[in-house]
Structures are given as C-alpha cells and as structure tokens.
PyMOL Python script that loads the backbone (N, CA, C, O; Angstrom):
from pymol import cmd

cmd.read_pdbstr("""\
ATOM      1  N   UNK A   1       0.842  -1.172   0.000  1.00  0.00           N
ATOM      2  CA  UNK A   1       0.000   0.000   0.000  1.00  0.00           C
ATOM      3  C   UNK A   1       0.889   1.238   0.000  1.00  0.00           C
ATOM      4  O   UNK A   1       1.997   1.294   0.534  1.00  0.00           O
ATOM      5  N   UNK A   2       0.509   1.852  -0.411  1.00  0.00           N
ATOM      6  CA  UNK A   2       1.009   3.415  -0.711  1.00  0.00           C
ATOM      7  C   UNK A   2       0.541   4.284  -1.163  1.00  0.00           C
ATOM      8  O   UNK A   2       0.098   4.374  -2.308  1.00  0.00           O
ATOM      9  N   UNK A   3       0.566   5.418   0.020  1.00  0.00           N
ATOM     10  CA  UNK A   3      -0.041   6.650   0.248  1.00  0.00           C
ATOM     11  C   UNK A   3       0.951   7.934   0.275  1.00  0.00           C
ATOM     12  O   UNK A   3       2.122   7.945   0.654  1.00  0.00           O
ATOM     13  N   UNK A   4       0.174   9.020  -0.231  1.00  0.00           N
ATOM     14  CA  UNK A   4       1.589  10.439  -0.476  1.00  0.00           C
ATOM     15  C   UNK A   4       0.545  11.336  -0.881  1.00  0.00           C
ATOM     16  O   UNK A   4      -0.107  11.182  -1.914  1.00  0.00           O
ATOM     17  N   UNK A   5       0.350  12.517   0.150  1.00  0.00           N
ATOM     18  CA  UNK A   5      -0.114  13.508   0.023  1.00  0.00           C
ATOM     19  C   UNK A   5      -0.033  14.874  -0.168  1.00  0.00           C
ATOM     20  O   UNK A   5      -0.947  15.699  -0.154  1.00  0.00           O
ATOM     21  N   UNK A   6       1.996  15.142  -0.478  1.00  0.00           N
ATOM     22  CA  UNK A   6       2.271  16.419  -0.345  1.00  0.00           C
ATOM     23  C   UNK A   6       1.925  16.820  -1.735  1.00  0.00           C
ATOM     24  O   UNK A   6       1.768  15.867  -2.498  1.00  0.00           O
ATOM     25  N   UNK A   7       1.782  17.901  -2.200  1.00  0.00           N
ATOM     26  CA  UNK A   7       1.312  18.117  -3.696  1.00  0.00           C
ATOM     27  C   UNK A   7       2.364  19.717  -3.667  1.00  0.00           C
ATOM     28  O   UNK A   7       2.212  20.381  -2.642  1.00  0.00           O
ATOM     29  N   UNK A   8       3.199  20.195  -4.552  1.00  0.00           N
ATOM     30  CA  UNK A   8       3.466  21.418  -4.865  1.00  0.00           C
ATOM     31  C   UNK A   8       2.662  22.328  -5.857  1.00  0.00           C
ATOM     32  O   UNK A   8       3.181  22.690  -6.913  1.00  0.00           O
ATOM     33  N   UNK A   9       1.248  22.734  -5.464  1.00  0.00           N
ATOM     34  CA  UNK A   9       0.368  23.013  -5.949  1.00  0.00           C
ATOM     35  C   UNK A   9       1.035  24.590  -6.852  1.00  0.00           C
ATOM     36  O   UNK A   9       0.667  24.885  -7.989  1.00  0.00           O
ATOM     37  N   UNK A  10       1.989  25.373  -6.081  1.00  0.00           N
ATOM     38  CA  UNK A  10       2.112  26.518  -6.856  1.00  0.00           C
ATOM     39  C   UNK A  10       3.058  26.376  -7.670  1.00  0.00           C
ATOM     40  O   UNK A  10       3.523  27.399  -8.172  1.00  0.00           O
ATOM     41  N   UNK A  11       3.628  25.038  -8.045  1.00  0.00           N
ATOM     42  CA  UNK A  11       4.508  24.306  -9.085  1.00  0.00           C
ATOM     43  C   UNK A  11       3.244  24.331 -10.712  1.00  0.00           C
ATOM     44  O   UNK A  11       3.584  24.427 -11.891  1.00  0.00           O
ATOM     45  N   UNK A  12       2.250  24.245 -10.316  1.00  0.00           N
ATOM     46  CA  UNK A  12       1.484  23.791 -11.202  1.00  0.00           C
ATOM     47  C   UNK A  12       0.333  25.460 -11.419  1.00  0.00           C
ATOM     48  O   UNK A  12      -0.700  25.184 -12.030  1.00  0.00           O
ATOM     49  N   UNK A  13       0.368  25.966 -11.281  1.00  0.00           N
ATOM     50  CA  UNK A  13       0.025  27.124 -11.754  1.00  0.00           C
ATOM     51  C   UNK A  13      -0.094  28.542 -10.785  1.00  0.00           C
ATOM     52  O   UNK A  13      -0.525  28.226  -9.677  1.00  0.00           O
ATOM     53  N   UNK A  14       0.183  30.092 -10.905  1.00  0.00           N
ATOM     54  CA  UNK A  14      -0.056  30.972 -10.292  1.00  0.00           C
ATOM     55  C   UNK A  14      -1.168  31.042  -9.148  1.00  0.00           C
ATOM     56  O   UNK A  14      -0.978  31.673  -8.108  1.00  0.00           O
ATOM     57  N   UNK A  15      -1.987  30.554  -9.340  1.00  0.00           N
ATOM     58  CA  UNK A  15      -3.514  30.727  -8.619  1.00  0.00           C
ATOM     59  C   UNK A  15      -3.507  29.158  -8.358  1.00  0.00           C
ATOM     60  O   UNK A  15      -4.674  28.786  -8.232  1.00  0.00           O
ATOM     61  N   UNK A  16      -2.700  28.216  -8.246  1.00  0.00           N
ATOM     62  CA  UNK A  16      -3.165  27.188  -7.836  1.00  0.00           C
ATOM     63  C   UNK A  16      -4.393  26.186  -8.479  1.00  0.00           C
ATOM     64  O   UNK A  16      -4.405  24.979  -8.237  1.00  0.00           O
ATOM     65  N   UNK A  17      -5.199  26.708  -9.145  1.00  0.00           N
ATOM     66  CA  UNK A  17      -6.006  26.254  -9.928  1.00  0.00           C
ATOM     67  C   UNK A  17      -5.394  25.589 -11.171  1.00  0.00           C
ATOM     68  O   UNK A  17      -4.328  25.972 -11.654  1.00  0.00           O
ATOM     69  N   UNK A  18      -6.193  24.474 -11.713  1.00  0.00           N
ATOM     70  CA  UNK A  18      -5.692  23.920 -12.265  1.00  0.00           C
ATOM     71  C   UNK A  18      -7.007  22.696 -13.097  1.00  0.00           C
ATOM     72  O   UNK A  18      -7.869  22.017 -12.539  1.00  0.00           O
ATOM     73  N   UNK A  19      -6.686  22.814 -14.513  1.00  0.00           N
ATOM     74  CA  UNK A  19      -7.679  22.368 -15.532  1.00  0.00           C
ATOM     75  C   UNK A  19      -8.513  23.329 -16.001  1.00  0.00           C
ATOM     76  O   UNK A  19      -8.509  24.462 -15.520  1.00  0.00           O
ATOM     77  N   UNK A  20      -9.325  22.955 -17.010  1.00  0.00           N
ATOM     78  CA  UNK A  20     -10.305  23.774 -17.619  1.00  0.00           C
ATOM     79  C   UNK A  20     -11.702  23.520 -16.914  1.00  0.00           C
ATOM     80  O   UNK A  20     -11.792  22.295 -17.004  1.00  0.00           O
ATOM     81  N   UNK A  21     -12.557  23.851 -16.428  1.00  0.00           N
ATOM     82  CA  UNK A  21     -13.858  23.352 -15.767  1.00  0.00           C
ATOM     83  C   UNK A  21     -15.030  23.691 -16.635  1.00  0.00           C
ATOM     84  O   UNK A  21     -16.125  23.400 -16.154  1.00  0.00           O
ATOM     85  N   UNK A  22     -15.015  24.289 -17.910  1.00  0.00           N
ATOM     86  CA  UNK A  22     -15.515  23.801 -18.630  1.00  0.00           C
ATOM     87  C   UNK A  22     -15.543  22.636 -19.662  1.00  0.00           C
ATOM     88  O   UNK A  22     -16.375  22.296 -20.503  1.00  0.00           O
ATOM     89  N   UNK A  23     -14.832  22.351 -19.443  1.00  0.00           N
ATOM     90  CA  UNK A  23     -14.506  20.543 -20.290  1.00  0.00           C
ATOM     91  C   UNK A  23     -15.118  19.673 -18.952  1.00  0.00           C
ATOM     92  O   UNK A  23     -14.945  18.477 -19.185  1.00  0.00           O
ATOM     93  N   UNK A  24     -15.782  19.882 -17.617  1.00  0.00           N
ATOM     94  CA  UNK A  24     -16.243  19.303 -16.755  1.00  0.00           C
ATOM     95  C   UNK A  24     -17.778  19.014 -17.205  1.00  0.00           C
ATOM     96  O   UNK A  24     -18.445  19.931 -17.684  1.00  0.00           O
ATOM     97  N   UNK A  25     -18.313  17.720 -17.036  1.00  0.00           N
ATOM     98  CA  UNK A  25     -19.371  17.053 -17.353  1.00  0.00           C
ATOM     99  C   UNK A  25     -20.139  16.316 -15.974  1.00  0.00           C
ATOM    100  O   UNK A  25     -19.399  15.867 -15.099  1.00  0.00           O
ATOM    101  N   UNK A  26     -21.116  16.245 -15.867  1.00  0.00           N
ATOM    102  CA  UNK A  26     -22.030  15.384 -15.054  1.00  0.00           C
ATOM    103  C   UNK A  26     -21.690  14.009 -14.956  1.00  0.00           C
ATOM    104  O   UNK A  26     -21.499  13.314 -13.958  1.00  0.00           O
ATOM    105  N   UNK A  27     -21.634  13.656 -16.540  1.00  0.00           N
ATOM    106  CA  UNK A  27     -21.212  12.198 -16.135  1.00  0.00           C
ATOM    107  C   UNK A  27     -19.555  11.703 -15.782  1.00  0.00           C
ATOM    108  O   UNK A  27     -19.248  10.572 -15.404  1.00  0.00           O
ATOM    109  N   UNK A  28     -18.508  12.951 -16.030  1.00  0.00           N
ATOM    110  CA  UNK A  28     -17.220  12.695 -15.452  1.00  0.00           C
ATOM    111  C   UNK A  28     -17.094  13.052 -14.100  1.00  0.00           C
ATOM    112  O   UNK A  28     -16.167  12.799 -13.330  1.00  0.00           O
ATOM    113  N   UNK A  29     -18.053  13.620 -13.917  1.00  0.00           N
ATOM    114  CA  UNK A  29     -17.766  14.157 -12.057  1.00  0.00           C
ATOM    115  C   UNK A  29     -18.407  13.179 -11.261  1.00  0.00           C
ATOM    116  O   UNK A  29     -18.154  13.132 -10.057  1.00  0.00           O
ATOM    117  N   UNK A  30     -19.356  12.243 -11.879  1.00  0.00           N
ATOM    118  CA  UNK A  30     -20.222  10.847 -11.469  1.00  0.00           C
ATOM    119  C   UNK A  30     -19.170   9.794 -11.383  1.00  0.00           C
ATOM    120  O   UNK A  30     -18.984   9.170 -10.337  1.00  0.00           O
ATOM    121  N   UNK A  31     -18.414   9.569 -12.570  1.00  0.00           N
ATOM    122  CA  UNK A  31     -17.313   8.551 -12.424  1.00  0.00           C
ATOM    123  C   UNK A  31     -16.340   8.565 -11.630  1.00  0.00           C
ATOM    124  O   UNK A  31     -15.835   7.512 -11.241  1.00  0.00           O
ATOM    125  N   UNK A  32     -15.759  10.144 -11.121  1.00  0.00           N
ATOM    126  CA  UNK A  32     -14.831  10.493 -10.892  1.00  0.00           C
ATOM    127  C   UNK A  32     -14.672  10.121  -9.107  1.00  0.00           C
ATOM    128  O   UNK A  32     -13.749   9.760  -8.377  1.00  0.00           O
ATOM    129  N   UNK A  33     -16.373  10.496  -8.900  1.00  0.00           N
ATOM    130  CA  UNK A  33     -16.678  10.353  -7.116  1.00  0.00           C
ATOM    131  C   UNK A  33     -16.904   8.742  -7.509  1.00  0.00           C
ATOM    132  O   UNK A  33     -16.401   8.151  -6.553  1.00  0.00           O
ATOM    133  N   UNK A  34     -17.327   7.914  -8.287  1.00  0.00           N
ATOM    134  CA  UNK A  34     -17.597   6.043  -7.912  1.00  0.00           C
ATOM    135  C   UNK A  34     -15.618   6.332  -7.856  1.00  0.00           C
ATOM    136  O   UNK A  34     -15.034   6.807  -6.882  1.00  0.00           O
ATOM    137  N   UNK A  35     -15.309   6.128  -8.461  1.00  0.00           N
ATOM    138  CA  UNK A  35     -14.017   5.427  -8.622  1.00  0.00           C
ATOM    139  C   UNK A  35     -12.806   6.352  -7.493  1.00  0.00           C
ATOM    140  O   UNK A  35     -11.739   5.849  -7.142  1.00  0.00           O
ATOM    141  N   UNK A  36     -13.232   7.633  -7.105  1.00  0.00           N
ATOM    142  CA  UNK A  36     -12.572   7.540  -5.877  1.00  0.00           C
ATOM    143  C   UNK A  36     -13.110   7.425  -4.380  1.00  0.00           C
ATOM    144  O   UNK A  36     -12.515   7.530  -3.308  1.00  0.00           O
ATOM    145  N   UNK A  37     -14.296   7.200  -4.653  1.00  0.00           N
ATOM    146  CA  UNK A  37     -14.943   6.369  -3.469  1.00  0.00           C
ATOM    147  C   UNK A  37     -14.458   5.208  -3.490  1.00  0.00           C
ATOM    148  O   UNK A  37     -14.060   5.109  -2.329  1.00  0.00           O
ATOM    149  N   UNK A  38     -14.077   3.746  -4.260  1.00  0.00           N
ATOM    150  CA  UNK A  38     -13.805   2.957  -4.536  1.00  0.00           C
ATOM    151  C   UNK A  38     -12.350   3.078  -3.932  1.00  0.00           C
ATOM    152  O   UNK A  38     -11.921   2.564  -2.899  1.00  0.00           O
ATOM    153  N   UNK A  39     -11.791   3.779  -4.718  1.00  0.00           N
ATOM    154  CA  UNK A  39     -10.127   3.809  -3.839  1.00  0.00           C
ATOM    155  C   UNK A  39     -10.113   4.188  -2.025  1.00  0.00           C
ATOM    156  O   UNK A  39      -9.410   3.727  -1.126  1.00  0.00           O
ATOM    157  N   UNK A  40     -10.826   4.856  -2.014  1.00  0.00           N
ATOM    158  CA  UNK A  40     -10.483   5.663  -0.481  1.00  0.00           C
ATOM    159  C   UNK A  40     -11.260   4.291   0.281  1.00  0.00           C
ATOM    160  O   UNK A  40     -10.980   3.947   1.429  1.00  0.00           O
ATOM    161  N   UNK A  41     -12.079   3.726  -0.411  1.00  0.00           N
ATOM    162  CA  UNK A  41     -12.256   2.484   0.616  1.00  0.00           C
ATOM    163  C   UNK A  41     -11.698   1.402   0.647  1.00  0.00           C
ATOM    164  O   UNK A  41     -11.676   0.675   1.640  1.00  0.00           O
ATOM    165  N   UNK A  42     -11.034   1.086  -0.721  1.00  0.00           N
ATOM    166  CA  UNK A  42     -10.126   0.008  -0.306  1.00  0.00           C
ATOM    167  C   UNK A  42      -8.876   0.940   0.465  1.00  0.00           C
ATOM    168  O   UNK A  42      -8.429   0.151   1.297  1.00  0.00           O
ATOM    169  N   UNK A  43      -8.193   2.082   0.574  1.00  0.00           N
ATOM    170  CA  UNK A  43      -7.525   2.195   1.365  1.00  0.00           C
ATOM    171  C   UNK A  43      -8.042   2.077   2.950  1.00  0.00           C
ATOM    172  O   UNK A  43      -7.373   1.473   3.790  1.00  0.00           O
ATOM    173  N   UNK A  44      -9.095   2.615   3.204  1.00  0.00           N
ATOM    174  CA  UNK A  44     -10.001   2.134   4.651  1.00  0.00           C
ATOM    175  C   UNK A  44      -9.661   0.772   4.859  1.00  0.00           C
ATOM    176  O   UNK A  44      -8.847   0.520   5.747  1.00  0.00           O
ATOM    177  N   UNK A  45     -10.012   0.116   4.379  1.00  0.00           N
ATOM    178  CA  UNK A  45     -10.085  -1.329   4.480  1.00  0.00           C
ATOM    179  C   UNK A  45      -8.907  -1.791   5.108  1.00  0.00           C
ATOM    180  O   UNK A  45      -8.849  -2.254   6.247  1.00  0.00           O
ATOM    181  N   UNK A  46      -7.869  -1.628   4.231  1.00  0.00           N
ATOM    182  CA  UNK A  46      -6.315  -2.183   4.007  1.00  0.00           C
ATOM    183  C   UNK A  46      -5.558  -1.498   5.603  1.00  0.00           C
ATOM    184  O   UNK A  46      -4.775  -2.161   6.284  1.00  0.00           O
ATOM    185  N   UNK A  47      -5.867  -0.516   5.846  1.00  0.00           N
ATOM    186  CA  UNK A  47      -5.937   0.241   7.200  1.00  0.00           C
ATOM    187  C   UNK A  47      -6.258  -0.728   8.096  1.00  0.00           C
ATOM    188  O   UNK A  47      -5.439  -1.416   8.705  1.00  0.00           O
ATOM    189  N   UNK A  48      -7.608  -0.799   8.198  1.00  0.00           N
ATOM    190  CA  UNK A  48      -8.358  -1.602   9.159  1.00  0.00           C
ATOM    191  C   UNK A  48      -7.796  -2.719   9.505  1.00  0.00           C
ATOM    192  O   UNK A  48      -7.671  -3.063  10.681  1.00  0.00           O
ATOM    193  N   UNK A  49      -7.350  -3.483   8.378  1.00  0.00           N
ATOM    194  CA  UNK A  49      -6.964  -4.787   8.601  1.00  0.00           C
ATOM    195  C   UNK A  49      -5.373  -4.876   8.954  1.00  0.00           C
ATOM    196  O   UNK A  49      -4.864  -5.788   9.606  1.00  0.00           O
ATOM    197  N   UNK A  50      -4.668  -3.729   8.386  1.00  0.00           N
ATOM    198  CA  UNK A  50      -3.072  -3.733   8.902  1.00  0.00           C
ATOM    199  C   UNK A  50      -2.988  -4.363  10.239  1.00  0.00           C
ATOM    200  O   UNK A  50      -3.823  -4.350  11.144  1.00  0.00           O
ATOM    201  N   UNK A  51      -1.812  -4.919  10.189  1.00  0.00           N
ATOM    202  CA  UNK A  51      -0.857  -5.310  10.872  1.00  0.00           C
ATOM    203  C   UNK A  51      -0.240  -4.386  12.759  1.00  0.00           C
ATOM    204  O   UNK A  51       0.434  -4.844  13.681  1.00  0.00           O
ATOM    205  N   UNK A  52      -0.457  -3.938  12.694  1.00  0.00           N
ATOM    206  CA  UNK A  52      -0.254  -2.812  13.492  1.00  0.00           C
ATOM    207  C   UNK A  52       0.939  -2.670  14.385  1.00  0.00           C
ATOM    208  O   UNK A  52       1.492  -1.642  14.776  1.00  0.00           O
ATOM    209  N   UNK A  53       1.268  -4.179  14.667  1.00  0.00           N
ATOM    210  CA  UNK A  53       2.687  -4.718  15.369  1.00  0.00           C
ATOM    211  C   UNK A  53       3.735  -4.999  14.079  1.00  0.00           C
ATOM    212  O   UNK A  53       4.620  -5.785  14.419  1.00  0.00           O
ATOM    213  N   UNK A  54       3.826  -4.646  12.984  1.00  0.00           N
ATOM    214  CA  UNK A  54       4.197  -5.231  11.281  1.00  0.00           C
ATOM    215  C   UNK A  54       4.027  -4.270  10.871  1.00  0.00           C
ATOM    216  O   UNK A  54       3.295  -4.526   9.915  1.00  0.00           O
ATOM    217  N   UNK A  55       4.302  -2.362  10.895  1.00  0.00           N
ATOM    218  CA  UNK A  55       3.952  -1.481  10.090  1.00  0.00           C
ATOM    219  C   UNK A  55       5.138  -1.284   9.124  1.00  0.00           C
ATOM    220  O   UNK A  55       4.758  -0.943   8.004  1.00  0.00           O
ATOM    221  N   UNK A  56       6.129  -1.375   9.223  1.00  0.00           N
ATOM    222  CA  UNK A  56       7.356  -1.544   8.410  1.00  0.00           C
ATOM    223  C   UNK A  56       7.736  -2.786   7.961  1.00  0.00           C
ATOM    224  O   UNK A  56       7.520  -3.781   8.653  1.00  0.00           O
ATOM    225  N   UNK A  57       8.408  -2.870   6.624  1.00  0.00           N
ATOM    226  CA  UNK A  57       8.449  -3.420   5.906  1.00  0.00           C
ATOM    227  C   UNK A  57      10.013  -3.188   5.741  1.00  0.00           C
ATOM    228  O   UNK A  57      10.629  -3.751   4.836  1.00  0.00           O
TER     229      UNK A  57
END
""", "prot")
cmd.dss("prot")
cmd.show_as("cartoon", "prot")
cmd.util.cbc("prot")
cmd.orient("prot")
C-alpha cells in the first residue's frame, strides 16, 4: 500500500487552480466520485486490517 499527500500546488500554476472546468461534465464528475470512493475504501479497508505490530516493511 502506498499513500503520499504532499502536492506542490504553486509548481502547477499561479492561482493554484488547475484544468479547464468547462470541459467538466455530469457524467465525469459521477465517475470520478464512484471510482474515488472505490479507492479511499479500499484504502479504509487495508488500514483496518493492517498489521499494526508489522507497520514496516
């Protein structure tokens, strides 16, 4: 498992913003929440069930 949350957001544009949001659709913002709902729960999961005395590898 592997997780990494630092992001250098003002690497990627002045205002931090980033993409066009008009190229944004109903049905990509539908897929976008199944499939990272899907991830953030198998990371839940994989959590839950860790090892806890075994966190290093």
């Amino acid at each position: 498992m592997h997780l990494w949350a630092e992001r250098k957001w003002s690497q990627i544009s002045e205002d931090t913003g980033a993409g066009n949001p008009h190229k944004a659709t109903k049905e990509k913002g539908k897929r976008f929440f199944k499939d990272l709902s899907k991830k953030m729960g198998n990371l839940f999961y994989d959590i839950c069930k860790a090892d806890t005395n075994d966190l290093y590898e």
